[in-house]
C-alpha positions, 0 to 999 in steps of 0.5 A, spaced: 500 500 500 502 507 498 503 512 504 505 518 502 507 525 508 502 530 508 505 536 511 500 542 514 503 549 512 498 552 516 493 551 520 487 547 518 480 546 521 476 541 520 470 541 515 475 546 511 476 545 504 484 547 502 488 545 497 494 541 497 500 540 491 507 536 491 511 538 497 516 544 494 511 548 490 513 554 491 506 558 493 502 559 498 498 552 500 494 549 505 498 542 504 503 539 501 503 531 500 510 529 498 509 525 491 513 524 484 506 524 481 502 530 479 497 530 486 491 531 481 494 523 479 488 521 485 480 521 483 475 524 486 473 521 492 479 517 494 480 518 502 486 519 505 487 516 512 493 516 517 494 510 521 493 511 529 493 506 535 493 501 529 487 503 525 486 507 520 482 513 521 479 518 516 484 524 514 480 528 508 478 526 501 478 529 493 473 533 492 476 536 485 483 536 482 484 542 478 491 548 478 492 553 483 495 560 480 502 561 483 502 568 487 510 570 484 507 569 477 510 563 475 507 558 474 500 554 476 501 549 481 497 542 480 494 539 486 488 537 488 482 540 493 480 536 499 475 536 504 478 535 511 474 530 516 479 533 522 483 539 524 491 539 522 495 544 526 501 548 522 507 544 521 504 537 523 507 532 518 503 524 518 503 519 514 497 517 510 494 512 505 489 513 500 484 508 498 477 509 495 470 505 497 465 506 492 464 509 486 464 517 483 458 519 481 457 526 476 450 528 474 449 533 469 443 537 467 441 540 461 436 545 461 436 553 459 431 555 464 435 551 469 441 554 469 438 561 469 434 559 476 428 559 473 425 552 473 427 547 479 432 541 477 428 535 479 431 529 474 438 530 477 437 529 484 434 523 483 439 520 478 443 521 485 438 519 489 437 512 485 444 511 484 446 511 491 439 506 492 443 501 488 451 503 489 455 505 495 457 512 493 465 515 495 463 521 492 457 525 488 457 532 485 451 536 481 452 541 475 447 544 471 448 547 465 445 550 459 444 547 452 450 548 450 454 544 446 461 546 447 460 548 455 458 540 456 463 537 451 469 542 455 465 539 463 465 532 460 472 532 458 474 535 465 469 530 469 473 524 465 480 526 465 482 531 470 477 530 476 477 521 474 469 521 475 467 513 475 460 515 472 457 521 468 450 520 467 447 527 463 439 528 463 436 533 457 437 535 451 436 528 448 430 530 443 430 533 437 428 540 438 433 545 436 437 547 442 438 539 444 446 537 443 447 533 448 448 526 444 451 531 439 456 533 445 457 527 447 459 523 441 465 528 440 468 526 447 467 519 447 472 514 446 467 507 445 460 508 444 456 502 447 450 501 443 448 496 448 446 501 453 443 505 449 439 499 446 437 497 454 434 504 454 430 505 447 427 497 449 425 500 457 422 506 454 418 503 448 415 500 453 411 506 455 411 511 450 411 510 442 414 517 443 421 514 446 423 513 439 425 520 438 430 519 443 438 520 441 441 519 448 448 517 448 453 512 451 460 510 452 467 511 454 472 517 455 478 515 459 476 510 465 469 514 465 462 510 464 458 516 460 450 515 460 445 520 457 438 520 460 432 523 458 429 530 461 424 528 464 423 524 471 419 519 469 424 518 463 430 518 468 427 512 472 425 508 466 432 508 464 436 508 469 431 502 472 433 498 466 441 500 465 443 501 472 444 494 474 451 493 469 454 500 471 459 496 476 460 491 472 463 496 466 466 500 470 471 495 473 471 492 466 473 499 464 479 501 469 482 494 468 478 488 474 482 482 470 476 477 472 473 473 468 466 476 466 462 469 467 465 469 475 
């Protein structure tokens, strides 16, 4: 197992939100953990634990991996942000371990009137909600956004690569109105498409209107992200995911390398 020497270089409270870069970082950081790899190299919900009195005891966790623009006008420090489960004083050095229990989870909404706060986002809470009934979950986050094909071609590819989000599931913008890109959006980014997901969804919701027949809703891979597209609507969100959700563990294991045989 890797343990890494996390360093608080100032005091931190617990519950806070800091960032940490590599040990070295030549800015003005909460922490710095001591790794040849770029600290965003750990996914979203990776937990790091310090070992006391023999048993592992929950330290902080990833909530996001991004830059942190240096103060001297050189150049950004790469690092990740995390929310801290107990308090550091300045100067306390402790070993740590990371691990991850659980799958990530990011949904995302698609809606005009939504990211203008002029209708109330229902399908994306529930797409946690259902998830969450069928998975442990080691950490989930929401985005709403509007219709817009560059915006969530640049979020899904950050979701994927940078913040390393197991499960990416879209809700809107699957129709064929006008302002509608999801599928659009989506089908740029990806690595593999997975039709048979797709199909599953198509079936689920033929079942209950002939009217699922419009639905372009994409799925596939990027990086070692899953990433589904969900129909707008709340009754839609819960067909599909009731006939998909089932398989998502199994492919995502697939996907980030498990060397189980799929017949075990």
């Amino acid at each position: 197992m890797n343990r890494y020497s996390l360093t608080a270089l100032r005091g931190i409270a617990q519950d806070n939100i800091v960032f940490i870069g590599r040990s070295g970082e030549d800015v003005d950081l909460a922490a710095t953990i001591n790794t040849s790899l770029a600290p965003a190299y750990f996914p979203v919900g990776t937990e790091f634990s310090i070992i006391e009195d023999g048993c592992d005891q929950p330290c902080c966790t990833v909530i996001q991996n991004g830059y942190f623009p240096s103060h001297n006008g050189m150049h950004s420090v790469e690092g990740m942000w995390v929310k801290m489960f107990r308090g550091l004083d300045a100067g306390t050095s402790c070993t740590v371990t990371p691990s991850k229990r659980g799958l990530s989870l990011a949904w995302v909404t698609l809606s005009d009137k939504g990211a203008r706060n002029q209708r109330e986002d229902k399908s994306g809470p529930l797409i946690e909600t259902l998830v969450r009934e069928k998975y442990e979950l080691a950490y989930a986050r929401g985005y709403i956004i509007p219709d817009e094909e560059l915006q969530l071609r640049q979020l899904l590819v950050n979701l994927a690569l940078l913040q390393k989000f197991d499960l990416i599931l879209t809700t809107g913008g699957t129709g064929v109105a006008p302002r509608d890109v999801t599928p659009e959006a989506t089908v740029k980014v990806i690595d593999r498409r997975l039709r048979g997901v797709e199909h599953a969804m198509m079936a689920a919701s033929l079942k209950k209107t002939p009217h699922a027949v419009v639905s372009r809703a994409i799925a596939g891979t990027l990086g070692t992200s899953l990433i589904v597209n969900m129909p707008g609507s709340t009754k839609a969100v819960t067909e599909n995911l009731e006939a998909v959700l089932p398989a998502f563990e199994h492919t995502i294991a697939k996907l980030q390398g498990d060397p189980a045989d799929c017949g075990n």
